[in-house]
C-alpha positions as CSV (number, residue, x, y, z in Angstrom):
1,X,165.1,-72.8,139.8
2,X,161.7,-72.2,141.2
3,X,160.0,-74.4,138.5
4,X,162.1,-77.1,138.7
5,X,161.6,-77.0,141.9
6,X,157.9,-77.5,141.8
7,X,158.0,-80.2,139.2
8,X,160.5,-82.1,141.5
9,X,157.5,-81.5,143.9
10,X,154.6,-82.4,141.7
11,X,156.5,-85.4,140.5
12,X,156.6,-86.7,144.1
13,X,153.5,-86.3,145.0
14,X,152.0,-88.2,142.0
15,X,154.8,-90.7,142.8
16,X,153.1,-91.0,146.9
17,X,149.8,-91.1,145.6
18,X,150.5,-93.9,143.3
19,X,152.2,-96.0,145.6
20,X,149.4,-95.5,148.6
21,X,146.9,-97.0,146.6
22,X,149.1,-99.5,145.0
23,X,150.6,-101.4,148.3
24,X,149.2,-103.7,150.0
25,X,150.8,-103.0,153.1
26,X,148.6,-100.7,155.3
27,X,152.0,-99.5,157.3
28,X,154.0,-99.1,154.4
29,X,151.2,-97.0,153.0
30,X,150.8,-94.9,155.8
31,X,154.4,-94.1,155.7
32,X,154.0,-93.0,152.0
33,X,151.2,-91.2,153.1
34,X,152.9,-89.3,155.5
35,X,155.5,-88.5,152.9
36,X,152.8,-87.3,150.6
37,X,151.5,-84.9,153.5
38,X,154.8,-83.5,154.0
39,X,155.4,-83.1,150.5
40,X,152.3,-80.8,150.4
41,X,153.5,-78.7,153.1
42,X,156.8,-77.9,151.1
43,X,154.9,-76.9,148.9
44,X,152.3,-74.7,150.7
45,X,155.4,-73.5,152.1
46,X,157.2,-72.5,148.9
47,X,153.7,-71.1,147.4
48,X,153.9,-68.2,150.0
49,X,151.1,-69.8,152.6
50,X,152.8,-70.5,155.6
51,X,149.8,-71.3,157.9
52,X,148.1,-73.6,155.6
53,X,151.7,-75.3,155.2
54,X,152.2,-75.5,159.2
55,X,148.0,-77.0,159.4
56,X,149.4,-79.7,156.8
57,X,152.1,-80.5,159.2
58,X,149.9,-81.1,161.8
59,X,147.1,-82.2,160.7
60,X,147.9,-84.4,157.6
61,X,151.2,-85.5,158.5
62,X,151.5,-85.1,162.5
63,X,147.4,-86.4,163.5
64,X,146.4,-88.4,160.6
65,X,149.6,-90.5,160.8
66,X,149.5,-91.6,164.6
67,X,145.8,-92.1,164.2
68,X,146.0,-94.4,161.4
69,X,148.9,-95.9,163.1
70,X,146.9,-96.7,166.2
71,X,143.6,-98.0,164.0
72,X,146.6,-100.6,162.4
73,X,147.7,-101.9,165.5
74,X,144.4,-102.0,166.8
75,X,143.0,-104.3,164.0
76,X,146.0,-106.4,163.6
77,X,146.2,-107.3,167.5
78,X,142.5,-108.4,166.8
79,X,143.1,-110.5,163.5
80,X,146.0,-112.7,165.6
């Protein structure tokens, strides 16, 4: 059970990766990339490392995402 469980996991984060540097669109992408982020925590989490899975949560998925979120709407109010 445990190693399916981490080839489920694997799978989907080569799946996010894939897709944040295939699409075009920059919120789309940082919606996969927040999916990718949380992925790693679940999987930090299941590997026995709780505090580096609750930094990912922050950092990577919590952080990253609203800044990345305010840089979009910051450039795209500018391109109109």
């Amino acid at each position: 059970m445990s190693t399916l469980f981490d080839i489920t996991l694997l799978a989907l984060l080569i799946a996010c990766s894939l897709a944040v540097v295939r699409l075009k669109n920059l919120l789309a992408a940082t919606v996969v990339f927040s999916t990718y982020s949380l992925t790693m925590c679940l999987l930090w989490l299941h590997r026995g490392a709780p505090d580096v899975a609750m930094t990912e949560a922050a950092v990577g998925a919590g952080v990253t995402t609203v800044l990345f979120l305010i840089a979009i709407g910051r450039t795209t109010a500018k391109e109109k």
